[in-house]
C-alpha positions as CSV (number, residue, x, y, z in Angstrom):
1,X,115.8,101.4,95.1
2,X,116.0,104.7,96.4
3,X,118.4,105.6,99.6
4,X,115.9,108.1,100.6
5,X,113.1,107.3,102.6
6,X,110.8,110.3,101.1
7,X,109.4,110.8,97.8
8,X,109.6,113.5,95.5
9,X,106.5,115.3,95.2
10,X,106.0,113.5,91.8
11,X,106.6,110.2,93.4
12,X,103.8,111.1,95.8
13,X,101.1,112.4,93.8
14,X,101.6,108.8,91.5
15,X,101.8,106.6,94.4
16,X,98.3,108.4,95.9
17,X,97.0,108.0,92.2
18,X,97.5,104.5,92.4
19,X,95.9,103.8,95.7
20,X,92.8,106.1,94.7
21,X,92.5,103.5,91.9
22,X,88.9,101.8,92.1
23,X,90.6,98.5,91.7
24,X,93.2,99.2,94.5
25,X,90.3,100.7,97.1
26,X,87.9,97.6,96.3
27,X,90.9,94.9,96.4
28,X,91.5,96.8,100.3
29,X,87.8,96.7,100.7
30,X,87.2,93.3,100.0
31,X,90.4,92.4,102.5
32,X,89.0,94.7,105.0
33,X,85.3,92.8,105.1
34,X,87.1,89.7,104.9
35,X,89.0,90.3,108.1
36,X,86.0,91.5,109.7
37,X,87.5,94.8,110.6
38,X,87.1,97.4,113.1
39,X,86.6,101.2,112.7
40,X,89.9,103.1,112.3
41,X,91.3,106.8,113.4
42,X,88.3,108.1,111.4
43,X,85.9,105.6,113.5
44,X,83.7,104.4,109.9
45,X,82.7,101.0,110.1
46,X,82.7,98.3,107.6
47,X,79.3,98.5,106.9
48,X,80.1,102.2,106.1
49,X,82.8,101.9,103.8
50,X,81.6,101.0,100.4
51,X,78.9,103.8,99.9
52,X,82.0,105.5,101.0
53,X,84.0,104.3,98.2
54,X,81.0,104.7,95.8
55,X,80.3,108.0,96.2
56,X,83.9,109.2,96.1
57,X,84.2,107.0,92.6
58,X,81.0,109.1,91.5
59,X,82.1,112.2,92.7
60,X,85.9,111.9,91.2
């Protein structure tokens, strides 16, 4: 464990990696829907955010 509360910019651009996985955004999809969630910061709605997903994954 690291004392350091920040990551090296290697450390980040992994750790983003991994949460940009399909797997990872569709496993916080799924839990999102499932907890019947409200828009965020960016104000999307559910119902918004899985074409979202999609057309990032097509895109990428």
């Amino acid at each position: 464990m690291r004392d350091s509360l920040f990551l090296s910019g290697q450390e980040n651009k992994v750790m983003i990696e991994k949460v940009l996985q399909s797997k990872n955004l569709y496993k916080a999809y799924r839990q999102v829907v499932g907890n019947k969630g409200s828009s965020g910061v960016d104000g999307m709605q559910v119902t918004e955010l899985k074409s979202f997903i999609d057309q990032g994954k097509t895109a990428g």
